[in-house]
PDB file with SEQRES, HELIX, SHEET and CRYST1 records, atoms N, CA, C and O in Angstrom:
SEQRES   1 A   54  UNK UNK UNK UNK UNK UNK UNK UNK UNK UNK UNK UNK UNK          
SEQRES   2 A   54  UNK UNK UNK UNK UNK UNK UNK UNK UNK UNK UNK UNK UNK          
SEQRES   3 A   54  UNK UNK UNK UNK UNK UNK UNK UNK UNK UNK UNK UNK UNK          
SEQRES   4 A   54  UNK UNK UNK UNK UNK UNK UNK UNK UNK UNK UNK UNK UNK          
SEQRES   5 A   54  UNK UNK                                                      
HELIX    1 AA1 UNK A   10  UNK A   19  1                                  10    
HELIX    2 AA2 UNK A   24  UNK A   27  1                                   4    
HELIX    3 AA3 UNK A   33  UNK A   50  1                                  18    
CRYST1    1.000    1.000    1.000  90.00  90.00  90.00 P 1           1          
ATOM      1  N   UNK A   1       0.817  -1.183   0.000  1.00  0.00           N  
ATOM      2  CA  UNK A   1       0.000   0.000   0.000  1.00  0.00           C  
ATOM      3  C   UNK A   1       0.866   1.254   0.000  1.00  0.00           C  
ATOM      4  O   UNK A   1       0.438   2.389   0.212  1.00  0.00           O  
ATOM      5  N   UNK A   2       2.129   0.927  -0.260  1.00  0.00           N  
ATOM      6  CA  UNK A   2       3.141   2.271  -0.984  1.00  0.00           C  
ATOM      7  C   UNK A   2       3.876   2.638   0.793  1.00  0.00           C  
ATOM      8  O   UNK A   2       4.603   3.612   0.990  1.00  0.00           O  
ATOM      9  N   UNK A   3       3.519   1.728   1.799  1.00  0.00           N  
ATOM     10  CA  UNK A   3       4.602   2.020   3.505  1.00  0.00           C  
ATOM     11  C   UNK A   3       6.060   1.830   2.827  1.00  0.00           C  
ATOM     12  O   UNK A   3       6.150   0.822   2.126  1.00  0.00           O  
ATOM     13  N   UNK A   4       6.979   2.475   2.904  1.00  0.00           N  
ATOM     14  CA  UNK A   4       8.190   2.371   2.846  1.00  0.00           C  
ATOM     15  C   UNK A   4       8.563   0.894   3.770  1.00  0.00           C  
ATOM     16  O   UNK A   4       8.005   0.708   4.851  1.00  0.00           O  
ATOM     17  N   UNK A   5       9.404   0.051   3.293  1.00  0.00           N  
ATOM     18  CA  UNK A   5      10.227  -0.559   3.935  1.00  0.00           C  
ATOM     19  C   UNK A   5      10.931  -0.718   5.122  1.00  0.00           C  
ATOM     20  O   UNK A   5      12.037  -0.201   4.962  1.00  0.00           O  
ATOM     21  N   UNK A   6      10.819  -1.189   6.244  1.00  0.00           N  
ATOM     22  CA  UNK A   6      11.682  -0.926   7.188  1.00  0.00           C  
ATOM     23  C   UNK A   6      13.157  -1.640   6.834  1.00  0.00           C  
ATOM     24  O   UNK A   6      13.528  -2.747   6.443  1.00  0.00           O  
ATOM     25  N   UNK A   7      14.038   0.151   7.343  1.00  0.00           N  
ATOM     26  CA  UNK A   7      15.198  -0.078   6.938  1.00  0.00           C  
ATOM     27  C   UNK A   7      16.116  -1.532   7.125  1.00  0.00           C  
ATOM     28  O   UNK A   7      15.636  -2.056   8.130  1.00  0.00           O  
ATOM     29  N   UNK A   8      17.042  -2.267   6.687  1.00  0.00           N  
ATOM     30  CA  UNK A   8      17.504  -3.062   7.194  1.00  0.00           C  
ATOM     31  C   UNK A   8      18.908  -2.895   6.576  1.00  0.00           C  
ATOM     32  O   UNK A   8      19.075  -3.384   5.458  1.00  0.00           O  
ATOM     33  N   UNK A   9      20.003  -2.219   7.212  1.00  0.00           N  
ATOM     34  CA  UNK A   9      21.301  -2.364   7.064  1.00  0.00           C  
ATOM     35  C   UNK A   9      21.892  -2.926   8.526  1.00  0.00           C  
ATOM     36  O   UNK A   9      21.348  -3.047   9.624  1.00  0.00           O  
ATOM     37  N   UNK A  10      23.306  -3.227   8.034  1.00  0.00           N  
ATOM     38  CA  UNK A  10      24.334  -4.064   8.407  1.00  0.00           C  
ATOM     39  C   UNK A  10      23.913  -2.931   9.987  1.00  0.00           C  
ATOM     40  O   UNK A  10      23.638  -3.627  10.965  1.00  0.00           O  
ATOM     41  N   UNK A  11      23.875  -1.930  10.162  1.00  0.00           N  
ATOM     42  CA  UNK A  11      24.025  -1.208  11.090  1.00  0.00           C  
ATOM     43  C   UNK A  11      22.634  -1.381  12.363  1.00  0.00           C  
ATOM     44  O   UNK A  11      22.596  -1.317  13.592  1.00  0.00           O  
ATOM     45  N   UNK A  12      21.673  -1.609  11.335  1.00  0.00           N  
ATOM     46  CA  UNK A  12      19.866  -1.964  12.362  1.00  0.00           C  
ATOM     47  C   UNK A  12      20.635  -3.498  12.496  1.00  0.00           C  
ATOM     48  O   UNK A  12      20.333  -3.622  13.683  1.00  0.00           O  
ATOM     49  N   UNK A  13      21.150  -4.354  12.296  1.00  0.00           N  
ATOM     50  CA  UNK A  13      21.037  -5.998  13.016  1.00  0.00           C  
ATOM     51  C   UNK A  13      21.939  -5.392  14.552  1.00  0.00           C  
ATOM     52  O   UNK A  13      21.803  -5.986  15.621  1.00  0.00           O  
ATOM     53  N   UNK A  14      22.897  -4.055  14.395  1.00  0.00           N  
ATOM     54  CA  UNK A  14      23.724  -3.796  15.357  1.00  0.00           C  
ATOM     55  C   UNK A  14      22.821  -3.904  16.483  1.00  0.00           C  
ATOM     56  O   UNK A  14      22.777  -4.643  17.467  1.00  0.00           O  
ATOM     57  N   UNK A  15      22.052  -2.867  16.012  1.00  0.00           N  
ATOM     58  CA  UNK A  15      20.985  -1.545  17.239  1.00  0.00           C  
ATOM     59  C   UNK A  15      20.051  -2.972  17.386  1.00  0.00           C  
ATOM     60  O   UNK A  15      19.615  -3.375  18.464  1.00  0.00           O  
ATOM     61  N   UNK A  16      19.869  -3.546  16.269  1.00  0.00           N  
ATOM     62  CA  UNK A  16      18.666  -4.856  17.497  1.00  0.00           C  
ATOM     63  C   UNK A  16      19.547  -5.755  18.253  1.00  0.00           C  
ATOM     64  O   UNK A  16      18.864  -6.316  19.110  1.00  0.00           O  
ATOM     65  N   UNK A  17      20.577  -6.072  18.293  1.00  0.00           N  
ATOM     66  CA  UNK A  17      21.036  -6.779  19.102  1.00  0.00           C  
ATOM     67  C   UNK A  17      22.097  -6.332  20.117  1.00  0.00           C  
ATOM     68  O   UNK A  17      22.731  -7.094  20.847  1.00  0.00           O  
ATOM     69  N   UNK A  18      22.204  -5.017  20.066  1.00  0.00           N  
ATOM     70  CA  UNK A  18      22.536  -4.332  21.439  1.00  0.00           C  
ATOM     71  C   UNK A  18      21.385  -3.802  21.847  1.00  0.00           C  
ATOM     72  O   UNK A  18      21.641  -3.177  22.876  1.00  0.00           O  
ATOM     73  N   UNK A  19      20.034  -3.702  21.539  1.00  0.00           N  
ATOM     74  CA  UNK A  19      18.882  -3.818  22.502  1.00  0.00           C  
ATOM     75  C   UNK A  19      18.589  -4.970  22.890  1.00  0.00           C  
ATOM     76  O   UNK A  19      18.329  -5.075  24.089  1.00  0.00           O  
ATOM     77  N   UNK A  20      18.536  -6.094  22.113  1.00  0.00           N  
ATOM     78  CA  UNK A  20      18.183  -7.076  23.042  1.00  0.00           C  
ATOM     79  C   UNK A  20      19.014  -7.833  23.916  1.00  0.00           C  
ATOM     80  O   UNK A  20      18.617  -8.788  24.584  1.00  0.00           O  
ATOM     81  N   UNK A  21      20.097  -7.416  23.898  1.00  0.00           N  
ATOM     82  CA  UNK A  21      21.248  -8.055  24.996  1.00  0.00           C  
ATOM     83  C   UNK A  21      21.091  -7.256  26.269  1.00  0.00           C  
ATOM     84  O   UNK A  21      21.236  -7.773  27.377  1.00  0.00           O  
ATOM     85  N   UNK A  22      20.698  -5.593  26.026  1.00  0.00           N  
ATOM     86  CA  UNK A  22      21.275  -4.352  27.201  1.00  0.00           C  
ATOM     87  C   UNK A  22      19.998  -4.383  27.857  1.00  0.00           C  
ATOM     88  O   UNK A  22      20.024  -4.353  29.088  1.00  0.00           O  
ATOM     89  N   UNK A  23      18.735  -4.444  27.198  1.00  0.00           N  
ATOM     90  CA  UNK A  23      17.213  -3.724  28.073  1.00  0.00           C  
ATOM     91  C   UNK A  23      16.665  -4.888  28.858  1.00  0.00           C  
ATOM     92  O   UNK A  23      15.608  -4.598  29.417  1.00  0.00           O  
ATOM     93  N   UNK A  24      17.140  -6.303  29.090  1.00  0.00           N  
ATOM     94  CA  UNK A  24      16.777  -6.883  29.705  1.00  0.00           C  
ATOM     95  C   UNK A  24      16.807  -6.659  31.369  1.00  0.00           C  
ATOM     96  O   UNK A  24      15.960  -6.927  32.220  1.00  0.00           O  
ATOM     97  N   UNK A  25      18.005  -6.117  31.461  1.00  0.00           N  
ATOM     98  CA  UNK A  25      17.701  -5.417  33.176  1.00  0.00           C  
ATOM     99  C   UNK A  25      16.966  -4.718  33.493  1.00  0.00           C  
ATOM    100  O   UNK A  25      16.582  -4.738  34.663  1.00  0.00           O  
ATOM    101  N   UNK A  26      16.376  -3.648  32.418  1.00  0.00           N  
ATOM    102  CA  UNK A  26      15.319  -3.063  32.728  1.00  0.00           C  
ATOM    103  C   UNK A  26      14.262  -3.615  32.639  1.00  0.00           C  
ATOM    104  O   UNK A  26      13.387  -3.447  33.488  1.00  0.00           O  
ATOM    105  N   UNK A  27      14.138  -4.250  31.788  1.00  0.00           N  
ATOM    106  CA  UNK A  27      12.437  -5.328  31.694  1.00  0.00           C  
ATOM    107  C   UNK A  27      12.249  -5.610  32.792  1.00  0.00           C  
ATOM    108  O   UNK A  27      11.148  -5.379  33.293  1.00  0.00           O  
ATOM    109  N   UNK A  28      13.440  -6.299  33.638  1.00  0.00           N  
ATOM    110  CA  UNK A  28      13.355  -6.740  35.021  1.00  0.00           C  
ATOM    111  C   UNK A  28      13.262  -6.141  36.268  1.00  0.00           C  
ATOM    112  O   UNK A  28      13.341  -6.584  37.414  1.00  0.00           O  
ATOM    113  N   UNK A  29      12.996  -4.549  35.590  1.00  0.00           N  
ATOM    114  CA  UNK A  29      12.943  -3.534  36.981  1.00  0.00           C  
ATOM    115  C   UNK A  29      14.609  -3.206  37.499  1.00  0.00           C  
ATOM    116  O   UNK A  29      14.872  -2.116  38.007  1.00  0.00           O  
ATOM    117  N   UNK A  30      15.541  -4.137  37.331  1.00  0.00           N  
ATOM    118  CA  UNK A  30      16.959  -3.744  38.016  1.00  0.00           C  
ATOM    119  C   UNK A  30      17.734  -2.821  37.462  1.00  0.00           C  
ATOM    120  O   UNK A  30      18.959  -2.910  37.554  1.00  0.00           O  
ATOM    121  N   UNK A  31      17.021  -1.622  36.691  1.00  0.00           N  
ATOM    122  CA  UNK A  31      18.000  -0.532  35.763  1.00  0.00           C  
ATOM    123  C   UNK A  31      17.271   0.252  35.386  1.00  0.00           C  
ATOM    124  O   UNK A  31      16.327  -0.081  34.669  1.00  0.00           O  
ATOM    125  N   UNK A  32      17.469   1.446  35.726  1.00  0.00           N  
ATOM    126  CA  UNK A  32      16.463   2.589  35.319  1.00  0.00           C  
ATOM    127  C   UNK A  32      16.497   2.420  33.560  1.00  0.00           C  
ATOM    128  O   UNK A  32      17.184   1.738  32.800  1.00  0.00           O  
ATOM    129  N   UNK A  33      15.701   3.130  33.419  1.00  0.00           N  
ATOM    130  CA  UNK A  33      15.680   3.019  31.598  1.00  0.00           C  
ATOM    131  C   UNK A  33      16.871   4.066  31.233  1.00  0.00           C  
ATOM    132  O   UNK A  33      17.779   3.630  30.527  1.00  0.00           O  
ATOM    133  N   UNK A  34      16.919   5.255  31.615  1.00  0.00           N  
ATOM    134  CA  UNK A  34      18.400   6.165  31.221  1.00  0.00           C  
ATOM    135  C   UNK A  34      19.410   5.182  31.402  1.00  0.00           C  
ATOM    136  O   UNK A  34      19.706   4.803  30.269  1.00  0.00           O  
ATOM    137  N   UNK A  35      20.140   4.532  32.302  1.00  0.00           N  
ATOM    138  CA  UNK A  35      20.893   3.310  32.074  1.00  0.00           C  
ATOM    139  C   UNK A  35      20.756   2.819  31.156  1.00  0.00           C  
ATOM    140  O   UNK A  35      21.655   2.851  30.316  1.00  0.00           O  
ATOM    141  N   UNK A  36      19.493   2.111  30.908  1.00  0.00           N  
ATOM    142  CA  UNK A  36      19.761   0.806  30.153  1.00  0.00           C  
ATOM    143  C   UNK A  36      19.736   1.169  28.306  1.00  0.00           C  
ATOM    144  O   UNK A  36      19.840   0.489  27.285  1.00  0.00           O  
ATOM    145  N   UNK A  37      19.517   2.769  28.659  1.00  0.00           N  
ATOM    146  CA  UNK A  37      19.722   3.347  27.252  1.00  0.00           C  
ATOM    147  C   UNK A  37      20.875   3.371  26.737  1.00  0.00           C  
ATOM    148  O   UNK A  37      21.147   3.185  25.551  1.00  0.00           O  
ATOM    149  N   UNK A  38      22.209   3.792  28.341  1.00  0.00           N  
ATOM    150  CA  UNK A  38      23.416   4.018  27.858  1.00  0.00           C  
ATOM    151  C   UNK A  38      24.105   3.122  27.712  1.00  0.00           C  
ATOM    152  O   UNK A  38      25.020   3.394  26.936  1.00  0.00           O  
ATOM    153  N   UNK A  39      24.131   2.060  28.115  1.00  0.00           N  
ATOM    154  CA  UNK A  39      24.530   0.722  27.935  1.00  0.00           C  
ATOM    155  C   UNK A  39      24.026   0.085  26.265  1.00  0.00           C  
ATOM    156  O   UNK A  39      24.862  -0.347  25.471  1.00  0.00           O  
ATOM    157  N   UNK A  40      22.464   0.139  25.948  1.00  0.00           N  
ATOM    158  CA  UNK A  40      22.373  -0.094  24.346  1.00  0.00           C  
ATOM    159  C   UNK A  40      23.590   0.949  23.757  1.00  0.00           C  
ATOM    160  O   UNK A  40      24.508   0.532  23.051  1.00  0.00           O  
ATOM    161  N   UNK A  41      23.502   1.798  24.001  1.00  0.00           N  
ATOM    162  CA  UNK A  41      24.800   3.138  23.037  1.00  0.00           C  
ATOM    163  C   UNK A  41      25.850   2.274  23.085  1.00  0.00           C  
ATOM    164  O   UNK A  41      26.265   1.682  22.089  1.00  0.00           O  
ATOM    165  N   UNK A  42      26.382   2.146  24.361  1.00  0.00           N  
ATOM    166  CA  UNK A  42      28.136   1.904  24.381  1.00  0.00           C  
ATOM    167  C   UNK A  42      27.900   0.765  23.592  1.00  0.00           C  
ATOM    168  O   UNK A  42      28.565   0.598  22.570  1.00  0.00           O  
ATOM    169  N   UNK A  43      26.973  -0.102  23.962  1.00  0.00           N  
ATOM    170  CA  UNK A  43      26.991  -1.808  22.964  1.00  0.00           C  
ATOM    171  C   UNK A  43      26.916  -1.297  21.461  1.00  0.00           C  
ATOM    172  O   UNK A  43      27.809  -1.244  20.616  1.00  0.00           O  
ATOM    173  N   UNK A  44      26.137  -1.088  21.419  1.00  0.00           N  
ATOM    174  CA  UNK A  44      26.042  -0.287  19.336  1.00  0.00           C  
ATOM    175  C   UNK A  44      27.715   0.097  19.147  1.00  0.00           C  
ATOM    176  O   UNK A  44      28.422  -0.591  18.411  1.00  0.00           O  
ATOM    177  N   UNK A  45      28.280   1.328  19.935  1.00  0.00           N  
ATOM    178  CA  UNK A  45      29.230   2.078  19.061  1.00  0.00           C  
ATOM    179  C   UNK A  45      30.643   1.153  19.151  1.00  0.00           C  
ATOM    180  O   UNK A  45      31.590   1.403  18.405  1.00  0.00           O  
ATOM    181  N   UNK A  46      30.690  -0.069  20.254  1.00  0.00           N  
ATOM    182  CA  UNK A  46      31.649  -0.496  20.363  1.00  0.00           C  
ATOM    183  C   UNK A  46      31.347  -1.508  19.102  1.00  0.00           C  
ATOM    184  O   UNK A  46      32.349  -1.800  18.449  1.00  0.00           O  
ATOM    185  N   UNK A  47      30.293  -1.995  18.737  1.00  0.00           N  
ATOM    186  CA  UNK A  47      30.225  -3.644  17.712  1.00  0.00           C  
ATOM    187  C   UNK A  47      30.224  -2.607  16.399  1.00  0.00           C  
ATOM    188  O   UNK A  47      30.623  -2.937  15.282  1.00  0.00           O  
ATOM    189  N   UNK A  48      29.722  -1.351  16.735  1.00  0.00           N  
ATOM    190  CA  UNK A  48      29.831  -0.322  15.396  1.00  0.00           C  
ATOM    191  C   UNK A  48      31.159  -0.268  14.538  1.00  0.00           C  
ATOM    192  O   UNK A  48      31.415  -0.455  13.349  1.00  0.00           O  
ATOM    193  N   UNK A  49      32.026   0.135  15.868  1.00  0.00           N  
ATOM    194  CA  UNK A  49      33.568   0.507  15.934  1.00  0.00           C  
ATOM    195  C   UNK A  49      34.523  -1.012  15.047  1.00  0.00           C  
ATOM    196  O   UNK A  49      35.255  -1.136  14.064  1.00  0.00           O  
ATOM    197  N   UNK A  50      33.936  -1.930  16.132  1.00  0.00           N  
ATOM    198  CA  UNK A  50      34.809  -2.974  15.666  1.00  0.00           C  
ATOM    199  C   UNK A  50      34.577  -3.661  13.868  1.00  0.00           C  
ATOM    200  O   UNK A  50      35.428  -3.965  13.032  1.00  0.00           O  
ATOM    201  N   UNK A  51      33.405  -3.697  13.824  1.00  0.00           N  
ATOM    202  CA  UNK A  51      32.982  -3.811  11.830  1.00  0.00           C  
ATOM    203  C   UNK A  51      32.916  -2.680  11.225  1.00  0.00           C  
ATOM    204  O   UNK A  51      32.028  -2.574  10.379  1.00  0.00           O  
ATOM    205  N   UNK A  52      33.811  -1.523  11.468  1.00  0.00           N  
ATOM    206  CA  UNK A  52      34.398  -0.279  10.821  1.00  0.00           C  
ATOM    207  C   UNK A  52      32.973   0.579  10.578  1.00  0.00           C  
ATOM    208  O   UNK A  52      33.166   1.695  10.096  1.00  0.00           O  
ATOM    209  N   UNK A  53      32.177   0.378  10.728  1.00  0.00           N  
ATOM    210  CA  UNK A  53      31.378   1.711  10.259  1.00  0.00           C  
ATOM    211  C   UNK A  53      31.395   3.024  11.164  1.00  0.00           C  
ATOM    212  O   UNK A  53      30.927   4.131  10.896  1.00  0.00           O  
ATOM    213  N   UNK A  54      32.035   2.614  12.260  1.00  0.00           N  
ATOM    214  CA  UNK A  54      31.981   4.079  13.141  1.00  0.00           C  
ATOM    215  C   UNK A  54      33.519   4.070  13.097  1.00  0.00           C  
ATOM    216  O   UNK A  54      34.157   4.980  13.628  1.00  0.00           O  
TER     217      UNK A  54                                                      
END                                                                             
C-alpha cells in the first residue's frame, strides 16, 4: 500500500542486538531506563567501531 520498507542495514542488526542483549535489566525492573539506554549506546558504538562503520 506504498509504507516504505523498514530499513535493514548491516548497522539496524547492530541496534537490534545491542537492545536485546542491554534492556533486559530493565524489563526486570533492576535498571532505570536512562541506564539501560546508555549501555544499548556503548553496545552499538563499540560492535559499530569494531565492523568499521563508526
Amino acid at each position: 500500500m506504498g509504507a516504505k520498507p523498514y530499513p535493514m542495514l548491516p548497522q539496524m542488526g547492530l541496534m537490534h542486538g545491542a537492545l536485546g542483549s542491554e534492556i533486559v535489566e530493565f524489563l526486570q525492573g533492576k535498571e532505570s531506563a536512562e541506564q539501560a539506554l546508555k549501555d544499548v549506546e556503548a553496545a552499538y558504538i563499540s560492535k559499530a567501531k569494531e565492523q568499521g562503520f563508526l
